[in-house]
C-alpha positions in Angstrom: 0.0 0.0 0.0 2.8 2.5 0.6 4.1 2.5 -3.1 0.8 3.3 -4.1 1.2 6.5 -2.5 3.8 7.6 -4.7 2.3 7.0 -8.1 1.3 10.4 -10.0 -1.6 11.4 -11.2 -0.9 10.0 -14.6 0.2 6.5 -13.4 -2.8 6.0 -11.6 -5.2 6.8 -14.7 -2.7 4.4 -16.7 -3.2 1.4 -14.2 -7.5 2.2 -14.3 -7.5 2.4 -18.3 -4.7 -1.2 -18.1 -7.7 -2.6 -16.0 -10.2 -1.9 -18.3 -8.6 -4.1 -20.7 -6.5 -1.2 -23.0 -3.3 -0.4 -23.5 -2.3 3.3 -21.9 0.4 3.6 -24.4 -2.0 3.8 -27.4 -4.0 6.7 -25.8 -3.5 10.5 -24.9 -4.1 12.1 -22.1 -7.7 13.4 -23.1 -8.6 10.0 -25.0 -7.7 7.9 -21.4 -10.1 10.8 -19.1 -12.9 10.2 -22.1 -12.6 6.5 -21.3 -13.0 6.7 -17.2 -15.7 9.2 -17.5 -17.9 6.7 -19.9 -17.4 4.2 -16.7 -19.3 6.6 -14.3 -22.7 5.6 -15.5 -21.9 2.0 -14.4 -20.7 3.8 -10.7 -22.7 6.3 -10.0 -26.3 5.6 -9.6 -29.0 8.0 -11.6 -26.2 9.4 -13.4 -26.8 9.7 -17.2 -24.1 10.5 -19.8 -24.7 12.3 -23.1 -22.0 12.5 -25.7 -21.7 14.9 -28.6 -19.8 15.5 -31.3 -17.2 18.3 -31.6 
């Protein structure tokens, strides 16, 4: 537990989007954060997502 307090920001989205099933390398930044966020529906109870297109 106490090495987990030293990972970064950035390691610990690369470990969530690795446990997902993809690899972190492939991705950006903004492509890994568009990932976790289409997870929250299955989290967070009466909480709908709606995506557009830019």
């Amino acid at each position: 537990w106490r090495a987990w307090r030293n990972f970064t920001t950035g390691e610990w989205i690369d470990v969530l989007i690795q446990s997902i099933g993809f690899n972190p390398e492939f991705f950006g930044r903004r492509s890994k954060l568009l990932q976790l966020v289409r997870l929250i529906p299955y989290c967070e109870r009466n909480h709908n997502l709606i995506e557009a297109d830019q």
